[in-house]
PLY file of the C-alpha trace (Angstrom):
ply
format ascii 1.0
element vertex 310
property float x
property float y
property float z
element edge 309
property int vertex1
property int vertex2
end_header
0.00 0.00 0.00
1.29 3.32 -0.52
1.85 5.77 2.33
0.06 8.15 3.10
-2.31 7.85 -0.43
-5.97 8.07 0.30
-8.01 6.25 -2.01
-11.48 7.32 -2.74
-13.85 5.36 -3.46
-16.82 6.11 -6.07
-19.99 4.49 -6.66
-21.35 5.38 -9.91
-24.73 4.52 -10.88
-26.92 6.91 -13.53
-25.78 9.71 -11.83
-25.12 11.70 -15.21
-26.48 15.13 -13.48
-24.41 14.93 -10.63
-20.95 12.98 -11.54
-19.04 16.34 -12.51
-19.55 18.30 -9.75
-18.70 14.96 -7.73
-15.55 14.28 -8.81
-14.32 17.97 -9.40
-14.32 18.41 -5.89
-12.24 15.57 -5.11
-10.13 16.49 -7.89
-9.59 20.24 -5.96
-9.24 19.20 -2.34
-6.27 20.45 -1.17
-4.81 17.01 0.24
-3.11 16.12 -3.11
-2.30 12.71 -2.56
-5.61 10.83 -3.92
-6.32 7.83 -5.97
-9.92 8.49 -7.18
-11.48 5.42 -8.45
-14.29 5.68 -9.60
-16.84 2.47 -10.28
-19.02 2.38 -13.00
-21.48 -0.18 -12.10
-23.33 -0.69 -15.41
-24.75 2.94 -15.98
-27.30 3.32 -18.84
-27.43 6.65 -18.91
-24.51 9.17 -19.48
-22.19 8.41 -16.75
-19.66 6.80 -18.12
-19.07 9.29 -21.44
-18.92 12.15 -18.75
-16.29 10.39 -16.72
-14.51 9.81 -19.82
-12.95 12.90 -19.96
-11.46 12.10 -16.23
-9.28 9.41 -18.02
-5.95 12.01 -18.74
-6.25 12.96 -15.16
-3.30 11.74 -12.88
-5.23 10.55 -9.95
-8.74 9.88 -11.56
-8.86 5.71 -12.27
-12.45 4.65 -14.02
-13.50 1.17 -13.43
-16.11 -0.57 -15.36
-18.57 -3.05 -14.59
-21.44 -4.89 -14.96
-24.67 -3.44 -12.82
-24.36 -5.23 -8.99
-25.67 -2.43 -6.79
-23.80 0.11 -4.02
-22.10 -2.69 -2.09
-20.78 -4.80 -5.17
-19.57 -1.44 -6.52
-17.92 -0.51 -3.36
-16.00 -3.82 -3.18
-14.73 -3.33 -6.34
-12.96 -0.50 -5.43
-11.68 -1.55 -2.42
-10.15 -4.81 -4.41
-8.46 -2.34 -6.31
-7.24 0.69 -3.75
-3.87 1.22 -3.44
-3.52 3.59 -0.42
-2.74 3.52 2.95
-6.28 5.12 4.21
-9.28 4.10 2.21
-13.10 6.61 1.70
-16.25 5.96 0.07
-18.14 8.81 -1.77
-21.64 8.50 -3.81
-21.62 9.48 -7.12
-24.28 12.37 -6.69
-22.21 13.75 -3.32
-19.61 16.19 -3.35
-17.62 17.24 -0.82
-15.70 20.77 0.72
-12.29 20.74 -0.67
-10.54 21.02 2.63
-11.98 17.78 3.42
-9.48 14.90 3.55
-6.65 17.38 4.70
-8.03 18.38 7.62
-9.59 14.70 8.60
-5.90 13.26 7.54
-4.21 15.67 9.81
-6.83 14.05 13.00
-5.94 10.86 11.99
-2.01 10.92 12.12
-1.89 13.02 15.15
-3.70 10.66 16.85
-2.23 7.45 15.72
-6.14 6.07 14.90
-7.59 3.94 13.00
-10.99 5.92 11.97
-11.57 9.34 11.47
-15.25 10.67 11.14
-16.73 14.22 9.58
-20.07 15.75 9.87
-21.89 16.15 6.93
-24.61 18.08 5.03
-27.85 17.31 3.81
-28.95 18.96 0.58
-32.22 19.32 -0.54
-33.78 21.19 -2.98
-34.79 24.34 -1.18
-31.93 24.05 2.01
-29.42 21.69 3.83
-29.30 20.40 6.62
-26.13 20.05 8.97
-25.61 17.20 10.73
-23.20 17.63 13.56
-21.04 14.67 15.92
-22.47 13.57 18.94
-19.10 13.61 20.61
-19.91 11.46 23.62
-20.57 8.76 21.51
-17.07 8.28 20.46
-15.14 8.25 23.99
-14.43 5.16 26.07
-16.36 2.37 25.31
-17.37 3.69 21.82
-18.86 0.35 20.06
-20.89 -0.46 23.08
-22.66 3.04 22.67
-22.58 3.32 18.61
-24.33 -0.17 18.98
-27.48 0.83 21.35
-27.09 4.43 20.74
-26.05 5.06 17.06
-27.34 8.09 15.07
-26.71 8.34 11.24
-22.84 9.90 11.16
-21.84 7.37 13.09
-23.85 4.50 10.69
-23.28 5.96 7.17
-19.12 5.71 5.53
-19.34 8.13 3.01
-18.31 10.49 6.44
-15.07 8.07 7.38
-11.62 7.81 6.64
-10.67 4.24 7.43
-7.61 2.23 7.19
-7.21 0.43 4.41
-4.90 -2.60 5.99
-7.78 -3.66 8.77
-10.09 -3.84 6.21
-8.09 -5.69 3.56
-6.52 -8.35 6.12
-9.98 -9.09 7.47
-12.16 -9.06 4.69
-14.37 -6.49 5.90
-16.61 -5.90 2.74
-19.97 -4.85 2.11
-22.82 -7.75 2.10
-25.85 -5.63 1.15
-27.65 -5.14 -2.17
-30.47 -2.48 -0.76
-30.41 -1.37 2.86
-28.09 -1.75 5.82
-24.72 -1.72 3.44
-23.20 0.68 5.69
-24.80 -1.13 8.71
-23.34 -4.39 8.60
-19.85 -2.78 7.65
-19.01 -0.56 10.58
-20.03 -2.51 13.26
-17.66 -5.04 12.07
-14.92 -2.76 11.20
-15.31 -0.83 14.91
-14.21 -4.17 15.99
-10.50 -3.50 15.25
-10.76 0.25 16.58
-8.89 1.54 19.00
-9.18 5.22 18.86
-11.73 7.07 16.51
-10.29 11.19 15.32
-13.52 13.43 15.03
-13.75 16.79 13.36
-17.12 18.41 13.71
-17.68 20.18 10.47
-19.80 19.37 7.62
-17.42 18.45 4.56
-19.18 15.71 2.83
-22.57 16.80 0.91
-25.09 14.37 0.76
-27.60 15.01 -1.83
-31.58 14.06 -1.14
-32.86 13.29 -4.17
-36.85 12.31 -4.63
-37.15 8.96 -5.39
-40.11 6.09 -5.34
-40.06 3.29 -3.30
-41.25 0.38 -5.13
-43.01 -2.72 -3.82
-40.71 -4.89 -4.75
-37.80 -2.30 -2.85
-40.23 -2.90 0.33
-40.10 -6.27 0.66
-36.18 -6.85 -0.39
-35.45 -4.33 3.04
-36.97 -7.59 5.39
-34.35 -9.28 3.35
-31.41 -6.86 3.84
-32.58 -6.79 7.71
-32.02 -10.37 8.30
-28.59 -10.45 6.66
-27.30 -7.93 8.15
-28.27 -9.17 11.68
-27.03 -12.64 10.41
-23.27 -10.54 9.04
-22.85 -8.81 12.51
-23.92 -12.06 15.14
-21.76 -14.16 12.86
-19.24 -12.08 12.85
-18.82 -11.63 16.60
-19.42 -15.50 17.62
-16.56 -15.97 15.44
-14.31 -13.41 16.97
-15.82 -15.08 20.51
-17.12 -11.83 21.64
-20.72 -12.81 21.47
-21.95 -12.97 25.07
-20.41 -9.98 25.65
-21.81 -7.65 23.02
-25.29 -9.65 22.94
-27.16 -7.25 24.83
-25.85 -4.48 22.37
-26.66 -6.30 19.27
-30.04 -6.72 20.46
-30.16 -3.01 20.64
-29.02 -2.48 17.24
-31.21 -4.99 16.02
-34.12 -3.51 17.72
-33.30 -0.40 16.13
-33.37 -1.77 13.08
-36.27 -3.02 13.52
-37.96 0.47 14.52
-36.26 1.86 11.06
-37.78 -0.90 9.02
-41.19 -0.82 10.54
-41.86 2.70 10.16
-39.84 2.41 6.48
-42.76 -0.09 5.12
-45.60 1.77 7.28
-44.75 5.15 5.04
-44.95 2.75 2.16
-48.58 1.47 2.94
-47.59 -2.14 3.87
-49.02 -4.00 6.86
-46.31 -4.42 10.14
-46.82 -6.57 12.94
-43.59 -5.85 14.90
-43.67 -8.35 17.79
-41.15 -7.73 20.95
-41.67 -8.46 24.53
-42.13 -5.41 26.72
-39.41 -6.54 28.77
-37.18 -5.78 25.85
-37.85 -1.94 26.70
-36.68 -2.08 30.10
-33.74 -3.36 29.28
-32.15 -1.81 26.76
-29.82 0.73 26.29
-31.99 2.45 23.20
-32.71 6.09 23.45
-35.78 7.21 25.51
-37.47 8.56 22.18
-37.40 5.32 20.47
-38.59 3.20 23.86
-41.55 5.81 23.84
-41.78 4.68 19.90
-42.21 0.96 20.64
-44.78 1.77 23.29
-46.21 3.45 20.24
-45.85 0.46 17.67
-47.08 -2.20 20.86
-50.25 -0.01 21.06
-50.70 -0.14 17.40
-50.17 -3.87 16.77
-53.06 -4.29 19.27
-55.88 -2.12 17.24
-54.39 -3.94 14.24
-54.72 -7.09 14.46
-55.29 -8.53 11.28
-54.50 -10.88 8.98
-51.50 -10.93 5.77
-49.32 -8.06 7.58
-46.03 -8.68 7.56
-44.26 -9.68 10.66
-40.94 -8.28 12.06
0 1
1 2
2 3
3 4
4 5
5 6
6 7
7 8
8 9
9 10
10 11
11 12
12 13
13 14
14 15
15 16
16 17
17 18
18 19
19 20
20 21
21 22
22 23
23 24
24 25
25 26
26 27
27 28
28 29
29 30
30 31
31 32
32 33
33 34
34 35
35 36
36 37
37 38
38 39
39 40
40 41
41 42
42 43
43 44
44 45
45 46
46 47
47 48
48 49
49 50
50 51
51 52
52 53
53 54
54 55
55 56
56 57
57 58
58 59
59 60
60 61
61 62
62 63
63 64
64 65
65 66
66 67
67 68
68 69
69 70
70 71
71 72
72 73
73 74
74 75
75 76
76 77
77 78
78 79
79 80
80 81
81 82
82 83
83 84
84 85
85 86
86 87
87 88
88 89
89 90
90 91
91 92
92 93
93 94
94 95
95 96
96 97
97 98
98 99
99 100
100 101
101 102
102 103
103 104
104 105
105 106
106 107
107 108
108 109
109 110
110 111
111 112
112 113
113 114
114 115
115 116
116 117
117 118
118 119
119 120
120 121
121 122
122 123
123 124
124 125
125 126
126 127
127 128
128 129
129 130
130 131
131 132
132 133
133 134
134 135
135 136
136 137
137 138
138 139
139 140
140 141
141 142
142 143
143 144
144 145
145 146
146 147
147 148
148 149
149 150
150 151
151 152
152 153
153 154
154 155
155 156
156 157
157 158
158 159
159 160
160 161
161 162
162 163
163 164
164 165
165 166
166 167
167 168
168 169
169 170
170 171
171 172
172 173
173 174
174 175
175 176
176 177
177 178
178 179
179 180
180 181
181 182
182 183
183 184
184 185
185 186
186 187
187 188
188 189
189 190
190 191
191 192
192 193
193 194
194 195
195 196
196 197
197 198
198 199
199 200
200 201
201 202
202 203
203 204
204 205
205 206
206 207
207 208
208 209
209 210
210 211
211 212
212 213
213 214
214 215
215 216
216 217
217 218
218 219
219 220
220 221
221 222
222 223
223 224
224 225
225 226
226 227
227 228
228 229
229 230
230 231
231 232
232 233
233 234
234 235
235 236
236 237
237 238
238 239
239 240
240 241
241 242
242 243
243 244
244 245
245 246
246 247
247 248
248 249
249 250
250 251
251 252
252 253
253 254
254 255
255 256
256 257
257 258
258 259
259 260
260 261
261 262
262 263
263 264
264 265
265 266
266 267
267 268
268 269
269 270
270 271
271 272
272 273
273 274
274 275
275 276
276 277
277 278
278 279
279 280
280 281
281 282
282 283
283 284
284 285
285 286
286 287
287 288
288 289
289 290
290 291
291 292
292 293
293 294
294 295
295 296
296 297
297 298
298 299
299 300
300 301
301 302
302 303
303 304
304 305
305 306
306 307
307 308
308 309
């Protein structure tokens, strides 16, 4: 690996509105030593003629493939990264240019091995900054990102990892639809030892309108299970399952809110069935015990039949 390189990872999928401003502000951040590679996975729009002209850039590699989703594109950058510290960007995000200089700088001073930003979300009429719960990434960090995690600690377009832990222990993506970023850090946090935070907003995360399909409903019970599968597996392997089983609950609980009120929106039919124990004693967030009081009361005046169970 080569020192002191960042690679950046990009997953490109139809994104023909947004790739240019995407990868012209990786090409201008002012830490200069970037390999940008970006993954075409199977565009059909015109994506890949407007990365074309990337192609005499030094730092700008454009990798073709066949359509396999975020988390296939993903891993075929990170197959193909050549730096020491490893990032992931979406193809429609852009980020400030002082970025990955500033985040680098956290990261060497203090000898760790993550480094997270706060972020922006852009919609069409304002943003939205999304600042670092700090207290969630002192002592005992994975404990508390497990039964207390909020979405800049969940999401890795906001991270600057290492790319040795995650080479030497596999640590790729398993999703095709939801929870790709889920199943990921948890196992990555694994190997952390100290996590750098800078509390500004570099990386722009676009909101774009979008419909949900059926089809997209019922594939997110499917991503749900696998990731909970990834993450239990992971940890009985490592023999650290007793001891983090009362956090993984949490995060699967949490999950489990997330998906609930995901195919609610979306008009489908939830039965989400828990034990009321399971509120007393977990570590969740008061607002989302008072939510499963909510969804308890709710299964009871809907009771009935071809919902979907959770």
């Amino acid at each position: 690996m080569c020192k002191g390189m960042l690679s950046v990872v990009v997953a490109a999928y139809n994104v023909e509105d947004y790739i240019e401003k995407c990868i012209d502000s990786l090409i201008n951040q002012t830490y200069k030593n970037l390999e940008i590679l970006v993954v075409n996975d199977g565009s059909t729009d015109k994506t890949l003629k407007i990365l074309e002209k990337y192609k005499k850039s030094n730092n700008v590699i454009i990798l073709n493939k066949s359509n396999g989703g975020l988390s296939s594109a993903r891993n075929y950058g990170i197959k193909h990264s050549r730096g020491e510290f490893l990032t992931f960007v979406d193809g429609d995000d852009y980020l400030e240019k002082e970025a990955y200089e500033v985040s680098l700088n956290e990261i060497k001073k203090d000898n760790s091995e993550l480094c997270i930003f706060g972020f922006s979300k852009i919609y069409d009429k304002k943003e939205k900054k999304i600042h670092l719960n700090k207290n969630l990434y002192k002592e005992r960090f994975l404990e508390k990102i497990f039964s207390k995690s909020d979405e800049a600690s969940i999401i890795v377009c906001n991270k600057i990892f290492k790319n040795i832990l995650i080479k030497e222990n596999k640590l790729f993506f398993e999703n095709k639809a939801y929870f790709e970023d889920t199943g990921f850090i948890f196992r990555y946090l694994y190997f952390v030892n100290k996590i750098s935070i800078v509390d500004k907003p570099f990386y722009n995360y676009l909101q774009r309108k979008g419909s949900i399909t059926k089809k997209i409903d019922y594939i997110i019970l499917d991503s749900l299970k696998n990731t909970n599968d990834v993450i239990e597996n992971f940890y009985n392997e490592k023999n650290k399952i007793i001891y983090y089983k009362k956090y993984i609950r949490d995060m699967k609980l949490r999950m489990q809110i997330y998906t609930y009120r995901h195919l609610k929106k979306n008009g489908v039919k939830v039965q989400f069935k828990f034990d009321w124990k399971i509120i007393l004693n977990s570590h969740i967030p008061i607002k989302h015990r008072i939510y499963l009081v909510y969804i308890k009361l709710d299964n009871i005046i809907l009771k009935k039949k071809n919902n979907i169970n959770l």
